[in-house]
C-alpha positions in Angstrom: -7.9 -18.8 15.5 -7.8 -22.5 14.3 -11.6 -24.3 14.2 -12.7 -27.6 13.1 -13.4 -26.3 9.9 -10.4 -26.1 8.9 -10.0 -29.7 8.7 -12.4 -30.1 5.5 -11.0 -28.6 2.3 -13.0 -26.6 0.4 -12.5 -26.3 -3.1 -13.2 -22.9 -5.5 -13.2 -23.8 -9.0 -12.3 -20.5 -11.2 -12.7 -22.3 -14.2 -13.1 -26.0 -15.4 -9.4 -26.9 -15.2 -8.4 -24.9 -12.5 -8.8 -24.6 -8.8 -7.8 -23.9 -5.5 -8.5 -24.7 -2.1 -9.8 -21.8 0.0 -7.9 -20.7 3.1 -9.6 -18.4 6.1 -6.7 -17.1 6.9 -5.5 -15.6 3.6 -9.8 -14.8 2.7 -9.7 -12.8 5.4 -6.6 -10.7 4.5 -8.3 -10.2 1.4 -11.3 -8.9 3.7 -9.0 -6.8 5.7 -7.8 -5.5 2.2 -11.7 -4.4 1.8 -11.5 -2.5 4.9 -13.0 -4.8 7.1 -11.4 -4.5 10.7 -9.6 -7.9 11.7 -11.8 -9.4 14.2 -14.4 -9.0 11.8 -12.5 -10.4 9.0 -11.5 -13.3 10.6 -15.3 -14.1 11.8 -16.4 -13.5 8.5 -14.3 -16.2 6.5 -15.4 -18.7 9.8 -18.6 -17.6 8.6 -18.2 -18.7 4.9 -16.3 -22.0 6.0 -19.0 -22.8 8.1 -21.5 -22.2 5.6 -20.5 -24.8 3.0 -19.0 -26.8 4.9 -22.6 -27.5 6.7 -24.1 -27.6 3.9 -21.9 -30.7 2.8 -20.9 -28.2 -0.5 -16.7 -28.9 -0.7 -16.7 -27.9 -4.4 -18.3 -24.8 -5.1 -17.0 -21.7 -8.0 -15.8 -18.3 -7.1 -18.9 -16.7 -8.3 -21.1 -19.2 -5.0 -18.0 -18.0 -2.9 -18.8 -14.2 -3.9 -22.0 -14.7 -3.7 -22.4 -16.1 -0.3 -19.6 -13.8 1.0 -21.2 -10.4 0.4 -24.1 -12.1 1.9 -22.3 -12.9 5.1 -20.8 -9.3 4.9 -23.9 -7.4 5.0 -25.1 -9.5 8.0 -22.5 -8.6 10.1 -23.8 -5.0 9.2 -21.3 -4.0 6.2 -22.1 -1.9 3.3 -22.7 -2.6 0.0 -20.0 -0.3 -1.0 -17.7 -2.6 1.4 -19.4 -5.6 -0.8 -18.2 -4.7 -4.3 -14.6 -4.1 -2.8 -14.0 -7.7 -3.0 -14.4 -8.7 -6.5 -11.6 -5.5 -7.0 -9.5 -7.2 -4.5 -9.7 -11.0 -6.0 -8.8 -8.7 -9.7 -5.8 -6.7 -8.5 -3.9 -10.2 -7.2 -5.2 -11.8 -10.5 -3.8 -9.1 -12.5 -1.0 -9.0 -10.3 -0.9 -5.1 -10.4 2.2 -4.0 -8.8 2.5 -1.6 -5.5 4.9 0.2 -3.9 5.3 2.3 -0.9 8.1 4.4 0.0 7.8 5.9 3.2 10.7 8.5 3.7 10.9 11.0 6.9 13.3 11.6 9.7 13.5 9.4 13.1 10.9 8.5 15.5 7.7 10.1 13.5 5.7 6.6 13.1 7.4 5.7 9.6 7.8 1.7 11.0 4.5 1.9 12.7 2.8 3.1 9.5 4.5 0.7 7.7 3.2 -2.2 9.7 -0.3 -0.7 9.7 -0.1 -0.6 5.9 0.7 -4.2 5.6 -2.1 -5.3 7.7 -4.2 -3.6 5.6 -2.8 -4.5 2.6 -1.5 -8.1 3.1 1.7 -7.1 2.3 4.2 -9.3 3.9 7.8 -7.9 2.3 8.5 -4.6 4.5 11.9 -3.1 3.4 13.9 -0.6 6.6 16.7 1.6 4.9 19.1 1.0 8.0 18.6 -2.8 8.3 19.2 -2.9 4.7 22.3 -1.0 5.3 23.7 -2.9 8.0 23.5 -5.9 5.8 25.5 -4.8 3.1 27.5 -3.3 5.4 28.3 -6.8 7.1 29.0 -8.1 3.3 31.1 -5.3 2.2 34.1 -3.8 4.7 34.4 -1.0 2.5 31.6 0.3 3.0 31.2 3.2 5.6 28.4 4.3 8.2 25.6 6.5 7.3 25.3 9.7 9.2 22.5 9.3 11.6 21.3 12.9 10.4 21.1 11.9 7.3 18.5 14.0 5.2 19.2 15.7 1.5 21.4 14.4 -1.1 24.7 16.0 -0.2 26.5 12.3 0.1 27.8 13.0 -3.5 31.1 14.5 -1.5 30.7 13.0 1.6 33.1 9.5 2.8 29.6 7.8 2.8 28.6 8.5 -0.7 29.6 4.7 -1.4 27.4 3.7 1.3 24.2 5.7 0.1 24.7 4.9 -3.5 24.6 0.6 -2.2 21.1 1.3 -0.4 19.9 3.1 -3.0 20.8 1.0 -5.5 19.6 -2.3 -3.4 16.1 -0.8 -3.3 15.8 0.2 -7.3 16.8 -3.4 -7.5 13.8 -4.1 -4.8 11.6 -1.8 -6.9 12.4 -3.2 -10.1 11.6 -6.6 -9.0 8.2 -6.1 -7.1 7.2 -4.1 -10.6 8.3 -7.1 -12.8 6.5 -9.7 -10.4 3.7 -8.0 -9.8 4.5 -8.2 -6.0 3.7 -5.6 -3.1 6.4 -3.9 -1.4 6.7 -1.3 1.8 9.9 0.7 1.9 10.5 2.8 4.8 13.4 4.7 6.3 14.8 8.0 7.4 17.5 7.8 4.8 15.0 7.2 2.2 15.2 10.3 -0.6 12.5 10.1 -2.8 13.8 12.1 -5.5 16.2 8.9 -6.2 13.4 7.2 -6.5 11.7 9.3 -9.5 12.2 7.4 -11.9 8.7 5.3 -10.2 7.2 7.7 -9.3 6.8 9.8 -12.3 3.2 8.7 -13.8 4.7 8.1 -17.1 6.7 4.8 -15.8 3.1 3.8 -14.1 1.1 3.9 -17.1 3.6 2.0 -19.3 4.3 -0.5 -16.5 0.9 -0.9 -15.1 2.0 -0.5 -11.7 1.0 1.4 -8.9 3.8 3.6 -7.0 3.1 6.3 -4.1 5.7 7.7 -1.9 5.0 9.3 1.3 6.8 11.8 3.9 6.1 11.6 7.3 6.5 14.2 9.6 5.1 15.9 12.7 2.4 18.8 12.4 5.3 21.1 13.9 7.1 21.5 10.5 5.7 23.4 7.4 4.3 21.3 4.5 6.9 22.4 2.0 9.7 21.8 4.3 9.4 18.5 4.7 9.0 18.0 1.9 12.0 19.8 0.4 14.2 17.6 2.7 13.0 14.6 0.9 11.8 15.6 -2.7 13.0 18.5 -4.3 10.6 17.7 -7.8 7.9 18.4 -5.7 5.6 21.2 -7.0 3.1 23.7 -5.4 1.4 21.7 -2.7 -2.4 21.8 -1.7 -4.5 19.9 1.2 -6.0 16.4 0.4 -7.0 15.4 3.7 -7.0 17.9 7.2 -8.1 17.0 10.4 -6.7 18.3 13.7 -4.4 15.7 14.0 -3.2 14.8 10.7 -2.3 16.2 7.8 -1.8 15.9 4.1 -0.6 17.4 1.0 0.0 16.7 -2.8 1.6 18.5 -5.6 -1.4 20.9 -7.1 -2.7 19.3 -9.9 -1.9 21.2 -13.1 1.2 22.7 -11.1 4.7 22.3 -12.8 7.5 21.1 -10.9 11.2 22.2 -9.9 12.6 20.5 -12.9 9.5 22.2 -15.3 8.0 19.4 -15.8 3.8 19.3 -15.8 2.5 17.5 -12.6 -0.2 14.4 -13.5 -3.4 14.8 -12.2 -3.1 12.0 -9.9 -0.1 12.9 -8.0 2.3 10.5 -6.2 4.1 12.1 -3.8 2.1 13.1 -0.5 3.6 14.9 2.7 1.8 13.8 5.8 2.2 15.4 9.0 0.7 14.1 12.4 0.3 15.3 15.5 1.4 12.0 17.2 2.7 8.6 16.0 -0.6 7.1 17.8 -2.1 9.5 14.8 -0.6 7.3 11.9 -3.8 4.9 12.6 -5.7 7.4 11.1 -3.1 8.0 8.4 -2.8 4.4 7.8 -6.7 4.9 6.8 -6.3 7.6 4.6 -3.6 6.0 2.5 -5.5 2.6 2.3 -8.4 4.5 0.6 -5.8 6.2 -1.7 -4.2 2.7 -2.8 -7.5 1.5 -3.7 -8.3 4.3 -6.0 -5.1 4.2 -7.3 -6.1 0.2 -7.8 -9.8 1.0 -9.6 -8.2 3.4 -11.7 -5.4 0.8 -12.6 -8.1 -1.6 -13.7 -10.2 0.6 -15.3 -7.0 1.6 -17.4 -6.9 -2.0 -17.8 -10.1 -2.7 -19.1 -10.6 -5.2 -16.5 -13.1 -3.3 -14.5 -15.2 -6.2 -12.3 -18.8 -5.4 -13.4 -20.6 -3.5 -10.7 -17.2 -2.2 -9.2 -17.4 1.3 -10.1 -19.8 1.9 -6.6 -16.9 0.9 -4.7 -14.8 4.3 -5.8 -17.2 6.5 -3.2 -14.7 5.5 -0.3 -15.1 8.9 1.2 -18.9 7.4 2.1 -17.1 4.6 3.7 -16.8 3.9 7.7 -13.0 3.1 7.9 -12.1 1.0 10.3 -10.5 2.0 13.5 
């Protein structure tokens, strides 16, 4: 929604020597990030604009832009736990904290849909598909054989299409590996995503050392047992216990404290969760769940950090937050 606004820049000095000039359309992302639903969001930074603009203020500092933008916030009825989400937000991208999603299950349970919910939410804009990444190297590489569409445990090793597998899978560590070293945010989805090649980022030990924050995800329907979907996808799982049960959706995590296939101890702050829904129209209130998880996982990465934005620590009671819908 373009407005004459737009035409007059605005700057927001971070420092002395260095600025930048603020744009409604990525401030409100960073809203949306807060868990402010879009409409809202995009009044909201109008809001802001409007303000300074009227009040002939072009140069202003981030601390005025805060300022004035929790202000505008709780006038359009938002909490204050809402409030101290943004300073977290404007700290993750200048920390560039890495995230990745994996998002593993079989076909046509919501695993796109979520995945485009997800980067709404989190103004992610590079969404990785297993099969469309196949195809491409498939289109480079003759040799290179068809998955099988029923695709689901890691028996390729003998199969004609183990060459086939091996290129996704090592396309996306390459993905990974990237997003982790740039600090970038990345979605990978697919029904031929295994998360057990995928350990190696998800095991807590690689997120402490590399500061980044990885969570993978199988999505099912609330027909299948917990523990068998999740055997398809990820063998290392452990015991698994409820995190989040409604009578549509459902989640589970490895037990904290529980050891897994391989023996190894499970962190207290799993990363693997098995979601089941009743219907994909259900993943909007998965998408909600899992955007309150990332930003805990985000809070604790900062705290771990040391880089905690002063007052923050109110925002971690997301459970006492209205999500959007």
């Amino acid at each position: 929604m373009s407005s004459k606004y737009d035409v007059i820049k605005l700057k927001v000095h971070l420092s002395s020597a260095h600025y930048y000039v603020l744009s409604r359309f990525l401030l409100s992302k960073m809203l949306m990030f807060c868990r402010i639903p879009e409409d809202d969001a995009v009044r909201i930074s109008l809001e802001v604009k409007k303000h300074f603009v009227n009040q002939e203020q072009t140069s202003i500092t981030q601390e005025e832009l805060e300022a004035y933008l929790q202000s505008a916030m709780t006038s359009f009825g938002y909490s204050e736990a809402h409030t101290r989400l943004f300073p977290v937000v404007t700290q993750f991208h200048t920390e560039c904290i890495p995230l990745v999603l994996l998002i593993a299950g079989p076909a046509c349970h919501g695993k796109t849909t979520l995945a485009q919910l997800l980067s709404a939410r989190l103004n992610c804009s590079t969404i990785i598909n297993t099969e469309v990444l196949h195809d491409i190297n498939a289109s480079i590489d003759d040799l290179l054989e068809s998955l099988p569409a029923d695709y689901t445990s890691r028996s390729f090793e003998s199969s004609a299409s183990a060459g086939a597998v091996l290129e996704v899978v090592s396309s996306i560590h390459a993905e990974v590996e990237k997003a982790v070293r740039e600090g970038k945010v990345v979605i990978v989805e697919g029904e031929r995503l295994h998360l057990s090649n995928f350990c190696c980022f998800l095991d807590p030990a690689f997120q402490r050392s590399s500061g980044a924050v990885v969570l993978g995800v199988v999505l099912d329907s609330l027909d299948r047992s917990a523990s068998d979907v999740c055997a398809d996808y990820y063998e290392m799982a452990a015991q698994l216990q409820p995190v989040y049960t409604t009578d549509c959706v459902s989640v589970t995590c490895a037990a904290p404290g529980s050891y897994s296939a391989l023996g190894a101890r499970v962190a207290t702050e799993p990363s693997v969760y098995v979601a089941r829904c009743r219907t994909v129209g259900d993943n909007l209130e998965l998408s909600a769940f899992l955007h309150n998880l990332v930003i805990e996982r985000i809070l604790a990465e900062l705290r771990h950090r040391n880089k905690m934005p002063a007052g923050a620590e109110a925002a971690q009671g997301s459970s006492q937050v209205q999500l959007p819908s």
